[in-house]
mmCIF file of the N, C-alpha and C atoms, coordinates in Angstrom:
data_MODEL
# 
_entry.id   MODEL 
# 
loop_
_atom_site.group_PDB 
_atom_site.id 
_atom_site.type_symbol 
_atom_site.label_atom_id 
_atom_site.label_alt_id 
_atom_site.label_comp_id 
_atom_site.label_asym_id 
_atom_site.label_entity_id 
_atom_site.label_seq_id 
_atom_site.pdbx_PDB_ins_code 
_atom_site.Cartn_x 
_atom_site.Cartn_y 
_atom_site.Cartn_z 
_atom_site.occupancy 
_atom_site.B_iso_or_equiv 
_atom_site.pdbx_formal_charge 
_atom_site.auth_seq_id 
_atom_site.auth_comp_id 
_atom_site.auth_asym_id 
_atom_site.auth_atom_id 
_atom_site.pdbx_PDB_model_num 
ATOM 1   N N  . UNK A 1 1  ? 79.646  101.826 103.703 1.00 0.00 ? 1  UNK A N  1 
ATOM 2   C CA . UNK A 1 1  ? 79.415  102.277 105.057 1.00 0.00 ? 1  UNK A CA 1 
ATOM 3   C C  . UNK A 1 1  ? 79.310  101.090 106.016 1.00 0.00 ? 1  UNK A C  1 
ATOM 4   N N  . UNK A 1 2  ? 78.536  99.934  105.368 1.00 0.00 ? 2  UNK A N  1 
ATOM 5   C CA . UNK A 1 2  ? 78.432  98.795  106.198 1.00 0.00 ? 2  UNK A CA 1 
ATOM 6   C C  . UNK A 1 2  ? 80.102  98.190  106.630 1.00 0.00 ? 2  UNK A C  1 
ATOM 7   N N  . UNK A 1 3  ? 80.714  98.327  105.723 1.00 0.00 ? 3  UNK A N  1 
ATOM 8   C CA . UNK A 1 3  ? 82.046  97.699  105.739 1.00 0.00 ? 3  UNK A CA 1 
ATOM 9   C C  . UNK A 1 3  ? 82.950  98.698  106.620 1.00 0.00 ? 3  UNK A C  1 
ATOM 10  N N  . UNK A 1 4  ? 82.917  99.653  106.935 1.00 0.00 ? 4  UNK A N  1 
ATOM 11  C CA . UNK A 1 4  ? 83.191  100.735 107.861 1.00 0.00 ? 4  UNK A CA 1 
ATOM 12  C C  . UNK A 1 4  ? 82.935  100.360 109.746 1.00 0.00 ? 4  UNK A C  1 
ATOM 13  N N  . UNK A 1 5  ? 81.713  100.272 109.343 1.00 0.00 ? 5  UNK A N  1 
ATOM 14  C CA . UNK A 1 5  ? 80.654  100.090 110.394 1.00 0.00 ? 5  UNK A CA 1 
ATOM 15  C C  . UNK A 1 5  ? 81.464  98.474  111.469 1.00 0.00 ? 5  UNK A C  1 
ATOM 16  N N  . UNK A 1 6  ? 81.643  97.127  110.712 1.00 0.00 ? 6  UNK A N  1 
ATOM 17  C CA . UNK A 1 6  ? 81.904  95.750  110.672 1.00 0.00 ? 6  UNK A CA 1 
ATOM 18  C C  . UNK A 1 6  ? 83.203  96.281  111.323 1.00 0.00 ? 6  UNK A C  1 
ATOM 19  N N  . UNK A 1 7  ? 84.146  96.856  110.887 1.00 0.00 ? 7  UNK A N  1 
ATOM 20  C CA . UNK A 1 7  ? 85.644  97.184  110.905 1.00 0.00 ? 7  UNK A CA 1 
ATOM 21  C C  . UNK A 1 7  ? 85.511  97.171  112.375 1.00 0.00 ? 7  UNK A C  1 
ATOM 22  N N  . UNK A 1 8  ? 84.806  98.711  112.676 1.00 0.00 ? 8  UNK A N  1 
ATOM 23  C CA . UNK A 1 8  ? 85.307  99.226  114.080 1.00 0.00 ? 8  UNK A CA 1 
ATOM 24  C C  . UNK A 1 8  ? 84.505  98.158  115.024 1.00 0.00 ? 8  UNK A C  1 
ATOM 25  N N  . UNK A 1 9  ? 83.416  97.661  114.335 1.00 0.00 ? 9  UNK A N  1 
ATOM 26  C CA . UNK A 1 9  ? 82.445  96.796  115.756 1.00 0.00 ? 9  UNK A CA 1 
ATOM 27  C C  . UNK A 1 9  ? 83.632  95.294  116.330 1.00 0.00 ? 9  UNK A C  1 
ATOM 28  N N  . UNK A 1 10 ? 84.373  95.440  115.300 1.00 0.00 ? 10 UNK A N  1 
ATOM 29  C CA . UNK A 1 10 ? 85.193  94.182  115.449 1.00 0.00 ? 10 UNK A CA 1 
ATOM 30  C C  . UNK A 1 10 ? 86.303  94.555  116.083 1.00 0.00 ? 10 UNK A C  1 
ATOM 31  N N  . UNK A 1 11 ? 87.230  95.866  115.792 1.00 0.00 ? 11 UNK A N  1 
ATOM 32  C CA . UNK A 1 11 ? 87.944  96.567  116.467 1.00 0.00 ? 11 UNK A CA 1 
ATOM 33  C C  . UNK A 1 11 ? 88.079  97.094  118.310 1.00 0.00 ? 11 UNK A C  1 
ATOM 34  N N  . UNK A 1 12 ? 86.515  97.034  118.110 1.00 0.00 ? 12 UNK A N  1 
ATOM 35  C CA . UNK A 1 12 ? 85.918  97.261  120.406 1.00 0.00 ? 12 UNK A CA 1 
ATOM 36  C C  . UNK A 1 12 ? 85.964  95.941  120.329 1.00 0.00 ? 12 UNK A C  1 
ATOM 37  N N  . UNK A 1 13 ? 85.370  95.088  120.043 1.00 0.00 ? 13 UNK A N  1 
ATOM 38  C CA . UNK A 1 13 ? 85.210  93.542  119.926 1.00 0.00 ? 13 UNK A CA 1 
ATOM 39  C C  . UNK A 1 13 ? 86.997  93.165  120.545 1.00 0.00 ? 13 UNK A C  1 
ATOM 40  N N  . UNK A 1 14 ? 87.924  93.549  119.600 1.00 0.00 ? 14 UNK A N  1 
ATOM 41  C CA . UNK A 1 14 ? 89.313  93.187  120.333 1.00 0.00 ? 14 UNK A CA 1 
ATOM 42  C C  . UNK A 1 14 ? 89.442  93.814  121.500 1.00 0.00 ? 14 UNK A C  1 
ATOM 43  N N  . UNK A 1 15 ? 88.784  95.410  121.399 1.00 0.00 ? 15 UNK A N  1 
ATOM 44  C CA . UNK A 1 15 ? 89.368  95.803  122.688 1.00 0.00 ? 15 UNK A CA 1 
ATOM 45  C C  . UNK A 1 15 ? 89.032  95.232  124.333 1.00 0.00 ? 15 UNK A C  1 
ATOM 46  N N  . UNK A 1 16 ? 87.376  94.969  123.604 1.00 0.00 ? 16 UNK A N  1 
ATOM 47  C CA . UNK A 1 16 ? 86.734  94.340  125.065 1.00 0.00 ? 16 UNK A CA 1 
ATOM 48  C C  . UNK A 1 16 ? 87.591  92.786  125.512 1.00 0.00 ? 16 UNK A C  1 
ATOM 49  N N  . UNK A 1 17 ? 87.696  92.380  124.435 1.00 0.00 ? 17 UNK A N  1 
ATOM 50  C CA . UNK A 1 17 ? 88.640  90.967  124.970 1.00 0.00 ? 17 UNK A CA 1 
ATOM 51  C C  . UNK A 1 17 ? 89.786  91.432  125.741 1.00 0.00 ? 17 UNK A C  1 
ATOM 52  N N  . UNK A 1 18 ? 90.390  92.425  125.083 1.00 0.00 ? 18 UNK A N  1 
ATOM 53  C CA . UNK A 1 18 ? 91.640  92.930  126.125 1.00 0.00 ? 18 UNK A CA 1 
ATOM 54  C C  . UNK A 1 18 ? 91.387  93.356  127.528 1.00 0.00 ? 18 UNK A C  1 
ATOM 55  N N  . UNK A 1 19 ? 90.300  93.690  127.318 1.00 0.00 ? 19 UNK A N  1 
ATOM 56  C CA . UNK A 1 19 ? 89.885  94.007  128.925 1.00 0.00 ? 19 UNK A CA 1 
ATOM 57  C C  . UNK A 1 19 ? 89.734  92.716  129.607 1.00 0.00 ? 19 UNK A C  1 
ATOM 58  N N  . UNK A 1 20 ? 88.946  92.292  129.213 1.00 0.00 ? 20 UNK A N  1 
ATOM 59  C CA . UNK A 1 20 ? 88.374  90.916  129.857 1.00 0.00 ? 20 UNK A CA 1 
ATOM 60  C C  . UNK A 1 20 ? 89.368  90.404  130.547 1.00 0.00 ? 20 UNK A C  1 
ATOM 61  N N  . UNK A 1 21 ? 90.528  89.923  129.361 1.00 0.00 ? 21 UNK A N  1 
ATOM 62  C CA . UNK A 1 21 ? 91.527  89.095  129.517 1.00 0.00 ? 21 UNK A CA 1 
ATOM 63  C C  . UNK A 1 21 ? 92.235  89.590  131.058 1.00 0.00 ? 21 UNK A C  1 
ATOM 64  N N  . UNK A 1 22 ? 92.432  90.927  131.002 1.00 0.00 ? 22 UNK A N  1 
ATOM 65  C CA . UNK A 1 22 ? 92.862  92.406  132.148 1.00 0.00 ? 22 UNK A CA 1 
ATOM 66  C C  . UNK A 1 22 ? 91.905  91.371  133.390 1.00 0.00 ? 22 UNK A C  1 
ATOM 67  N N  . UNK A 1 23 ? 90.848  91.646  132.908 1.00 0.00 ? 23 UNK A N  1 
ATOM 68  C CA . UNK A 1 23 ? 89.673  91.573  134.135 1.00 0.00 ? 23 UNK A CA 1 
ATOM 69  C C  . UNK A 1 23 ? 90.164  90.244  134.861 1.00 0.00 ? 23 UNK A C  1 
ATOM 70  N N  . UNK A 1 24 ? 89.790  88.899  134.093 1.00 0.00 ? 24 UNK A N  1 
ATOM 71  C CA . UNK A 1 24 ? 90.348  88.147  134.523 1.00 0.00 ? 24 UNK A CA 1 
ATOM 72  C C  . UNK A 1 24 ? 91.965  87.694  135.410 1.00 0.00 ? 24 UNK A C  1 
ATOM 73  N N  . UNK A 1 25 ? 92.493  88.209  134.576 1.00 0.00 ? 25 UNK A N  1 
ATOM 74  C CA . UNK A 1 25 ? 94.039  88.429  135.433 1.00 0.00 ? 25 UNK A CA 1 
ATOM 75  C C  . UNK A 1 25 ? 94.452  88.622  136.709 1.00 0.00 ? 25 UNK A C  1 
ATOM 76  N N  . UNK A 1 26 ? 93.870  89.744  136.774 1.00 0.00 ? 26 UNK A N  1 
ATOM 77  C CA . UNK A 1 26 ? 93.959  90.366  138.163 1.00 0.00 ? 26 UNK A CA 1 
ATOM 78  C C  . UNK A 1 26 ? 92.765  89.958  139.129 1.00 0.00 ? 26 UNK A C  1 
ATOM 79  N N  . UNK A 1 27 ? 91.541  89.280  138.889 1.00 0.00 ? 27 UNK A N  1 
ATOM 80  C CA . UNK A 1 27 ? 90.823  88.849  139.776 1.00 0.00 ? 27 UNK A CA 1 
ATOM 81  C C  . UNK A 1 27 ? 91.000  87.337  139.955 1.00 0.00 ? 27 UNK A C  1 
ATOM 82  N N  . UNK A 1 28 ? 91.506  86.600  139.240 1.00 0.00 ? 28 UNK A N  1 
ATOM 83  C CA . UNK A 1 28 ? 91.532  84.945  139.362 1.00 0.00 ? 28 UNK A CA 1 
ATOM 84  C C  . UNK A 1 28 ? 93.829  84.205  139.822 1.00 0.00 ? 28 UNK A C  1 
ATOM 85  N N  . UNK A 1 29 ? 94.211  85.512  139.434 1.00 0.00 ? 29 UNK A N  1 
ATOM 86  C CA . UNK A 1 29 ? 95.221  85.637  139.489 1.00 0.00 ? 29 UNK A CA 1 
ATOM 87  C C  . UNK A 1 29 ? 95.880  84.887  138.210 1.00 0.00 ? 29 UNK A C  1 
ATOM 88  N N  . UNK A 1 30 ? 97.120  84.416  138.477 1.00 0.00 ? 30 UNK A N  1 
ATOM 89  C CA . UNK A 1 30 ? 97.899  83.431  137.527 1.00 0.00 ? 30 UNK A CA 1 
ATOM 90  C C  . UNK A 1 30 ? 97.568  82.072  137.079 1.00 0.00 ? 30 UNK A C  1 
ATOM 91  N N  . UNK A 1 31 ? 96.506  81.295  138.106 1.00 0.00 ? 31 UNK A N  1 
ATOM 92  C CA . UNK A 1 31 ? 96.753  80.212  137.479 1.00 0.00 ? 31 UNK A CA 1 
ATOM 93  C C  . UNK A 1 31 ? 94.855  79.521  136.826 1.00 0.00 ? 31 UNK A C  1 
ATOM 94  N N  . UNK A 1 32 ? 94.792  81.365  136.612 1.00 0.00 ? 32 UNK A N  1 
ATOM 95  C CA . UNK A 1 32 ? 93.170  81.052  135.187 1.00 0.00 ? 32 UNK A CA 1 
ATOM 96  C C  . UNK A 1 32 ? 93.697  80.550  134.321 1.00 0.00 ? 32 UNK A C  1 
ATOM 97  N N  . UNK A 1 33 ? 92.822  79.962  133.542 1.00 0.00 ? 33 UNK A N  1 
ATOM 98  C CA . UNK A 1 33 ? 93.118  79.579  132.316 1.00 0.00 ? 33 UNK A CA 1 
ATOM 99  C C  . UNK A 1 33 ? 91.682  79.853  131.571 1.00 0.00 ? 33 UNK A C  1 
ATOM 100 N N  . UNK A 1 34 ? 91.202  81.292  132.197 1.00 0.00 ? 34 UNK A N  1 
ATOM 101 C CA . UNK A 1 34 ? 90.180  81.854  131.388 1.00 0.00 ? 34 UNK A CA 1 
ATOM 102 C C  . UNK A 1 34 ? 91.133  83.562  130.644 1.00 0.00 ? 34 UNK A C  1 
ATOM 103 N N  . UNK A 1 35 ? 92.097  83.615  131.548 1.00 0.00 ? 35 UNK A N  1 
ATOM 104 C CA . UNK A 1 35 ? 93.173  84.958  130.639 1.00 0.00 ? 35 UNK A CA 1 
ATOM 105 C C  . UNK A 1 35 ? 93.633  84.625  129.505 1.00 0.00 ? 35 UNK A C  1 
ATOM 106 N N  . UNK A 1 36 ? 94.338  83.032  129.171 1.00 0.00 ? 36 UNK A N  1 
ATOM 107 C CA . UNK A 1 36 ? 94.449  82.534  127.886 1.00 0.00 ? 36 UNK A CA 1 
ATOM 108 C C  . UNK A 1 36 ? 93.649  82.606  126.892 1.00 0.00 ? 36 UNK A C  1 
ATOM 109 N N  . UNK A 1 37 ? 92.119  81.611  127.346 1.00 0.00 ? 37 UNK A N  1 
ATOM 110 C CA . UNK A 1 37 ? 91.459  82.066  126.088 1.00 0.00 ? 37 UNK A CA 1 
ATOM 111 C C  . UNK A 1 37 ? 90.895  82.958  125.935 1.00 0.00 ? 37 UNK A C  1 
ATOM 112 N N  . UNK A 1 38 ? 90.495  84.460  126.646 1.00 0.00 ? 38 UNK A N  1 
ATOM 113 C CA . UNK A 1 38 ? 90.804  85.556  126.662 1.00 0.00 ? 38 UNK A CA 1 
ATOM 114 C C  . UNK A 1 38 ? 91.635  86.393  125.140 1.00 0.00 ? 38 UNK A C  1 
ATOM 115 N N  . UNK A 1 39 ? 93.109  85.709  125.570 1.00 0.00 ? 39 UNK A N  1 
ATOM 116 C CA . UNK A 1 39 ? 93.646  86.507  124.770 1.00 0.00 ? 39 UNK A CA 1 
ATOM 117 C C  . UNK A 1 39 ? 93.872  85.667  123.753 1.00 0.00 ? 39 UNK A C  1 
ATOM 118 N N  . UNK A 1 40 ? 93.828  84.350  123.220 1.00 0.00 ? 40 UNK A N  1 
ATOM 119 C CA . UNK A 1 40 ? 93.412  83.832  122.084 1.00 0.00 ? 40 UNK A CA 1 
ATOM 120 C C  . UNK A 1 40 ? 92.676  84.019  121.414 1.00 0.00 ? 40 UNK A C  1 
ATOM 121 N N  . UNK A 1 41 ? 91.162  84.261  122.041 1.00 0.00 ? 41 UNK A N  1 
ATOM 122 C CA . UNK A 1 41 ? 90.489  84.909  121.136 1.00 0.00 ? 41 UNK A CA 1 
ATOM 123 C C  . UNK A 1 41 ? 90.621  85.949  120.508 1.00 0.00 ? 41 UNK A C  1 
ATOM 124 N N  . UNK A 1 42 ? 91.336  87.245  121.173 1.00 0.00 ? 42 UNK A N  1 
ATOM 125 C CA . UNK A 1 42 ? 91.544  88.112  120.672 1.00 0.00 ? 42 UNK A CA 1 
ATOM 126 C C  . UNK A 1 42 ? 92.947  87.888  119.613 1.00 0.00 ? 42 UNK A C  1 
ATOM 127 N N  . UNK A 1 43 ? 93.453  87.323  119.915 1.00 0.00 ? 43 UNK A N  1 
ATOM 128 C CA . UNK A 1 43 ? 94.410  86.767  118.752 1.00 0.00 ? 43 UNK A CA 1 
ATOM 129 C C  . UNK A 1 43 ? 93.527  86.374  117.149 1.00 0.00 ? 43 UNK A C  1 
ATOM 130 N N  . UNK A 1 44 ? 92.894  85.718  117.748 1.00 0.00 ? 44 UNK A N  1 
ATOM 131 C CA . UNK A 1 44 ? 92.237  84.930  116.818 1.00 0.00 ? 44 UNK A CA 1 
ATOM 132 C C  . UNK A 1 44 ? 91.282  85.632  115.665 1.00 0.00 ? 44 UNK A C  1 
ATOM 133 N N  . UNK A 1 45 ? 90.510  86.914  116.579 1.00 0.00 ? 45 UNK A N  1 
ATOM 134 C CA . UNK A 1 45 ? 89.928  87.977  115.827 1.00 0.00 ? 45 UNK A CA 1 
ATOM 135 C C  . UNK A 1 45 ? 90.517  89.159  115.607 1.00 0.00 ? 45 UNK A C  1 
ATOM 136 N N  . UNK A 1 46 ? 92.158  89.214  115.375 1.00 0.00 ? 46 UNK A N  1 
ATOM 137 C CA . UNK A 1 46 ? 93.076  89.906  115.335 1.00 0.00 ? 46 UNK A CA 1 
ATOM 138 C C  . UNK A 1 46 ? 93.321  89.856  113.424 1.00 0.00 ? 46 UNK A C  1 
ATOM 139 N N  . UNK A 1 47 ? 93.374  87.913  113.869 1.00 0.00 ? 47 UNK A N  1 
ATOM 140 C CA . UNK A 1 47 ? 94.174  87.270  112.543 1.00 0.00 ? 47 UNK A CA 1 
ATOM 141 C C  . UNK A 1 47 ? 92.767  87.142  111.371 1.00 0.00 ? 47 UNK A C  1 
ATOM 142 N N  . UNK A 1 48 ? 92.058  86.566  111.566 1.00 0.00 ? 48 UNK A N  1 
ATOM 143 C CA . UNK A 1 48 ? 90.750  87.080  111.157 1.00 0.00 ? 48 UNK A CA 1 
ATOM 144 C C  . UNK A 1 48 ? 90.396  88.277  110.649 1.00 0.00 ? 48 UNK A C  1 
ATOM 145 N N  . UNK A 1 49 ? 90.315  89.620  111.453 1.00 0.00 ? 49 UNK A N  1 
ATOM 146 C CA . UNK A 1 49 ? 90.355  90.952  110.434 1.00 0.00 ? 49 UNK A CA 1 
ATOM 147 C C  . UNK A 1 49 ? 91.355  91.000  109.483 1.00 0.00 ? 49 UNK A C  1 
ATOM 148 N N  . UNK A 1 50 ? 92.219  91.011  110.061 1.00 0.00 ? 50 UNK A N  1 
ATOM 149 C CA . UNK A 1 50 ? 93.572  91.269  108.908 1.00 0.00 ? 50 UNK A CA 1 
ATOM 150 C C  . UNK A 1 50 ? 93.294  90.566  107.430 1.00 0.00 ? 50 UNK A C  1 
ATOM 151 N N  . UNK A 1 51 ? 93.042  89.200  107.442 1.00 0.00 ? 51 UNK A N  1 
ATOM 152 C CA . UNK A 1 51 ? 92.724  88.340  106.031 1.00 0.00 ? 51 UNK A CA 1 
ATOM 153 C C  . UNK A 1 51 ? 91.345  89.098  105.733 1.00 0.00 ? 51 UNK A C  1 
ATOM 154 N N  . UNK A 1 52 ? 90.156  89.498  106.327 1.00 0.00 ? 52 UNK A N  1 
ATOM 155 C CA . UNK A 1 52 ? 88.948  89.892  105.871 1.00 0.00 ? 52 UNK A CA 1 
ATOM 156 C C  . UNK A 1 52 ? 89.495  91.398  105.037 1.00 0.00 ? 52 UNK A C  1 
ATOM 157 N N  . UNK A 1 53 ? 90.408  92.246  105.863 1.00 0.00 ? 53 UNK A N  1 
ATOM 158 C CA . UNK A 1 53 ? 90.817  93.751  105.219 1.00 0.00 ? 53 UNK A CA 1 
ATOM 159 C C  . UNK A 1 53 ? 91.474  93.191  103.819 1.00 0.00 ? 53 UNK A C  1 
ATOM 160 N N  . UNK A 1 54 ? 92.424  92.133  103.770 1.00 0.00 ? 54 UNK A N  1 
ATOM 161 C CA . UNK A 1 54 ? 92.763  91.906  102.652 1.00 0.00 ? 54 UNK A CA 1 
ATOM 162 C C  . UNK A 1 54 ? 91.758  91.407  101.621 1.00 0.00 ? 54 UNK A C  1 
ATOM 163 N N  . UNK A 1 55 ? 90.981  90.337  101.861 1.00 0.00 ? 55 UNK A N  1 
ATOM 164 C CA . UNK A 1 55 ? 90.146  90.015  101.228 1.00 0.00 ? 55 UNK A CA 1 
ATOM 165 C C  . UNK A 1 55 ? 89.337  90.901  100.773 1.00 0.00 ? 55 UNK A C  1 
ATOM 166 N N  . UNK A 1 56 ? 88.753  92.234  101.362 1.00 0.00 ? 56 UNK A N  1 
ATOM 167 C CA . UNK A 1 56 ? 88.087  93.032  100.961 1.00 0.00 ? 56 UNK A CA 1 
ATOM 168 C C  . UNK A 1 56 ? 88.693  93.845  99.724  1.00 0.00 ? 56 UNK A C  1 
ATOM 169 N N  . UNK A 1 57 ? 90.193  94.303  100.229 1.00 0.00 ? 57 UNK A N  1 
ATOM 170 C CA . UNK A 1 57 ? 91.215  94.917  99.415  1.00 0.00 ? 57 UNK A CA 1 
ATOM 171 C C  . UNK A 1 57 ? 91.179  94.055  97.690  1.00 0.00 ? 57 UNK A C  1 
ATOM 172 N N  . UNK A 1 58 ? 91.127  92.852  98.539  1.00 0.00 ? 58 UNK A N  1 
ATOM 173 C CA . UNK A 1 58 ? 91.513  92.125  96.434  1.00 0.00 ? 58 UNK A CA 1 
ATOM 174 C C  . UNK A 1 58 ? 89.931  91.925  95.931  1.00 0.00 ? 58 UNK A C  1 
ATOM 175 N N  . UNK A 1 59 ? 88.958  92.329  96.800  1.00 0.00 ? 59 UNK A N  1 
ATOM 176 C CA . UNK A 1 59 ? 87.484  92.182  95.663  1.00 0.00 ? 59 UNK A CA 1 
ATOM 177 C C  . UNK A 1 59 ? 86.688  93.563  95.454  1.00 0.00 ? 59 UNK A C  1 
ATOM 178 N N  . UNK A 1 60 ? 87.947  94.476  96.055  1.00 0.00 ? 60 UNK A N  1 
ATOM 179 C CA . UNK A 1 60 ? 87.506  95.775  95.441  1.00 0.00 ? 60 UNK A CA 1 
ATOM 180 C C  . UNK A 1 60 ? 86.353  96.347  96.405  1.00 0.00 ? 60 UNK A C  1 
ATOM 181 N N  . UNK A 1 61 ? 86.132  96.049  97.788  1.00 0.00 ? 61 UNK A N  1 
ATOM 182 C CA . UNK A 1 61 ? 85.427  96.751  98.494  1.00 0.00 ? 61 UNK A CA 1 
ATOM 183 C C  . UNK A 1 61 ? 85.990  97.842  99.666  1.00 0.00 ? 61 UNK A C  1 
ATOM 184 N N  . UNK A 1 62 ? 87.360  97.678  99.515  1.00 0.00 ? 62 UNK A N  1 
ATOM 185 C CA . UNK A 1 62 ? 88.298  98.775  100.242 1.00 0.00 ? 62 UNK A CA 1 
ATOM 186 C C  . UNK A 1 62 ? 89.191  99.122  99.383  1.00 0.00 ? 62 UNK A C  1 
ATOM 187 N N  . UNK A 1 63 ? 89.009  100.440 99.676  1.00 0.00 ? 63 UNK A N  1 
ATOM 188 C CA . UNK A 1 63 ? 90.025  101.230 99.033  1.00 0.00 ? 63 UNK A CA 1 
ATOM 189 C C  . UNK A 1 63 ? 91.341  101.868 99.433  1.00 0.00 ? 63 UNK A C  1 
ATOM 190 N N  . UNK A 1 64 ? 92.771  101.310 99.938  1.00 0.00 ? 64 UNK A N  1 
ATOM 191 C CA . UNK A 1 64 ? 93.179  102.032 100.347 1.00 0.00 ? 64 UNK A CA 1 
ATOM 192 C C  . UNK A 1 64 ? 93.396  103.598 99.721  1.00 0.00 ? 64 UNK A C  1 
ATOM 193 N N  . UNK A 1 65 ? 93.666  104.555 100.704 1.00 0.00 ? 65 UNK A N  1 
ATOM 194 C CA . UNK A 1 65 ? 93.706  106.252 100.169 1.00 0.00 ? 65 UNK A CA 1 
ATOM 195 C C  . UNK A 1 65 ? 95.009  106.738 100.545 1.00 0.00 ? 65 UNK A C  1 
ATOM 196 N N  . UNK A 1 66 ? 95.948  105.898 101.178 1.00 0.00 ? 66 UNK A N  1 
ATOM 197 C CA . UNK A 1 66 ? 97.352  106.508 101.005 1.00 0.00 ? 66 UNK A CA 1 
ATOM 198 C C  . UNK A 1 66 ? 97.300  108.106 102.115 1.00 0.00 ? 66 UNK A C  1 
ATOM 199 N N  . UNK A 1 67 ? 98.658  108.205 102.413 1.00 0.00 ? 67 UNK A N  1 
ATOM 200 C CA . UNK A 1 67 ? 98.597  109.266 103.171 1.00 0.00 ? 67 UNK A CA 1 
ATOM 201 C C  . UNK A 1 67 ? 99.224  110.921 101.805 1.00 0.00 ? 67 UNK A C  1 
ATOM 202 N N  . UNK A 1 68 ? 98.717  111.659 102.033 1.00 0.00 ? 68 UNK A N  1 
ATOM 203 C CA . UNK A 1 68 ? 99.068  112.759 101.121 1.00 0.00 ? 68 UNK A CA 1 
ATOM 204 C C  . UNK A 1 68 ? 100.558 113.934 102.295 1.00 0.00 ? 68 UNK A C  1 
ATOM 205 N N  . UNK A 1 69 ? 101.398 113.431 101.547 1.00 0.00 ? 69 UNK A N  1 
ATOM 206 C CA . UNK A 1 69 ? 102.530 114.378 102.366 1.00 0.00 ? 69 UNK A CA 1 
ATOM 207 C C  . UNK A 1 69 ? 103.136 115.545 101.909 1.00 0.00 ? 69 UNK A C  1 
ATOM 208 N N  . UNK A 1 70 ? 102.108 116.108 101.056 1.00 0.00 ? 70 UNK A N  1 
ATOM 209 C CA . UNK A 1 70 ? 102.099 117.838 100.505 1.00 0.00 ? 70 UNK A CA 1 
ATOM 210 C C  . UNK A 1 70 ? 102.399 117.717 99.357  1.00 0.00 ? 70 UNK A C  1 
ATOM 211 N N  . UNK A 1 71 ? 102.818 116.535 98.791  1.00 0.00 ? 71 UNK A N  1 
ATOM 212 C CA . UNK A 1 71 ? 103.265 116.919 97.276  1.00 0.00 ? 71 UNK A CA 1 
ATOM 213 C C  . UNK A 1 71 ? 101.902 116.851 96.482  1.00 0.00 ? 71 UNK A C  1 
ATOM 214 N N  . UNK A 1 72 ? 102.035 117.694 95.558  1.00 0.00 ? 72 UNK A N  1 
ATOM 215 C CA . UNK A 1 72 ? 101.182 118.069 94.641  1.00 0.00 ? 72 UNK A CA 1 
ATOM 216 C C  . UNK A 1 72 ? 100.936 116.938 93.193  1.00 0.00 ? 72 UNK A C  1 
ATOM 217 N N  . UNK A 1 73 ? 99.650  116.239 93.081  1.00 0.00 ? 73 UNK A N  1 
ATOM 218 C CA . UNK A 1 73 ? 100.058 115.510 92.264  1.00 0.00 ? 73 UNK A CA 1 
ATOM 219 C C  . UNK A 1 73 ? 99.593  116.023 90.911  1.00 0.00 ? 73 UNK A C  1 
ATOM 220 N N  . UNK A 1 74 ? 99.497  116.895 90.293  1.00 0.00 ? 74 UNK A N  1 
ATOM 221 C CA . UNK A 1 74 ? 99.845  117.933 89.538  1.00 0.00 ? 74 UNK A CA 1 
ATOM 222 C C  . UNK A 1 74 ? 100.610 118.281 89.106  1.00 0.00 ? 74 UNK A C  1 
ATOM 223 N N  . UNK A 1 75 ? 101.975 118.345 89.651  1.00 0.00 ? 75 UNK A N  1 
ATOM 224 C CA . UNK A 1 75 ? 103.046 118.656 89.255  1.00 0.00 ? 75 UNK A CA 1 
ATOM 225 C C  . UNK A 1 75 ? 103.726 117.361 88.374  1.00 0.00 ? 75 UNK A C  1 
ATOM 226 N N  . UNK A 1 76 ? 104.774 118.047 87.380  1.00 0.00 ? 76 UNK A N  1 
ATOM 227 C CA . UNK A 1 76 ? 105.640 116.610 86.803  1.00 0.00 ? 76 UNK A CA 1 
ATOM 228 C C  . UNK A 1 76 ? 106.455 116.756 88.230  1.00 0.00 ? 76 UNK A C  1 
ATOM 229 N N  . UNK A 1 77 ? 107.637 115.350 87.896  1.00 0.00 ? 77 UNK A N  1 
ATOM 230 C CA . UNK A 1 77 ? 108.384 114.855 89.433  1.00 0.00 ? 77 UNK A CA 1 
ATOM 231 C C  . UNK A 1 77 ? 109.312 115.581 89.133  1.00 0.00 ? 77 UNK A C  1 
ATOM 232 N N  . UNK A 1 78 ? 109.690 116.129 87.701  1.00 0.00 ? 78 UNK A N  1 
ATOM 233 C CA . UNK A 1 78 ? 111.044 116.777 87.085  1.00 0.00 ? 78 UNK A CA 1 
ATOM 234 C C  . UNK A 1 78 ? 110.844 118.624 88.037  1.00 0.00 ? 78 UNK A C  1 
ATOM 235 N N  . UNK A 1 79 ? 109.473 118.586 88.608  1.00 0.00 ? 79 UNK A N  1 
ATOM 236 C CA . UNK A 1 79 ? 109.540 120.300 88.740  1.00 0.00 ? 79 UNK A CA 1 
ATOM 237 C C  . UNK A 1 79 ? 109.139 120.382 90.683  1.00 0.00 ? 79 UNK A C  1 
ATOM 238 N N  . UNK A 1 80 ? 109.569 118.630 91.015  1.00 0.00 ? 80 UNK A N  1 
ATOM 239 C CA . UNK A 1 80 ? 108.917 118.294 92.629  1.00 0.00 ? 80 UNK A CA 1 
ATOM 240 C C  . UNK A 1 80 ? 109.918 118.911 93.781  1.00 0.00 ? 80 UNK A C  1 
ATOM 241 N N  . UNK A 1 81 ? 111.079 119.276 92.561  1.00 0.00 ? 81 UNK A N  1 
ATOM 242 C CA . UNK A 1 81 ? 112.567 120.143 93.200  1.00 0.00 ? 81 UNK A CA 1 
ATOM 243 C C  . UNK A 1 81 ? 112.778 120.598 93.895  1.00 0.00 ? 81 UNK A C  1 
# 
């Protein structure tokens, strides 16, 4: 649940940078150079989750669950006809 929890807080975490970055933009115009690191950071805690989801994936604390697209896994594949 904790690892659930980390995911999405980090997930608003990107989104608020996207704003920011927004915020900044349009109030300082083009030549901030607070919209960059703005959106570096959010780069940065982009590239960061991604290796943590994997890392979690290879020590066995995420599970992916695959999407189910009606087939029955019950059935042999010889009768999926």
């Amino acid at each position: 649940m904790i690892t659930k929890t980390l995911i999405v807080f980090v997930l608003l975490l990107i989104i608020a940078s996207l704003g920011l970055a927004l915020r900044y933009l349009l109030m300082d115009g083009q030549r901030s150079t607070r919209t960059v690191k703005a959106l570096t950071f959010r780069i940065g805690i982009s590239i960061a989750l991604f290796f943590l989801l994997l890392l979690g994936y290879q020590a066995g604390i995420l599970h992916p669950h695959g999407l189910n697209m009606g087939v029955n896994k019950a059935q042999p594949s010889a009768e999926r006809k």
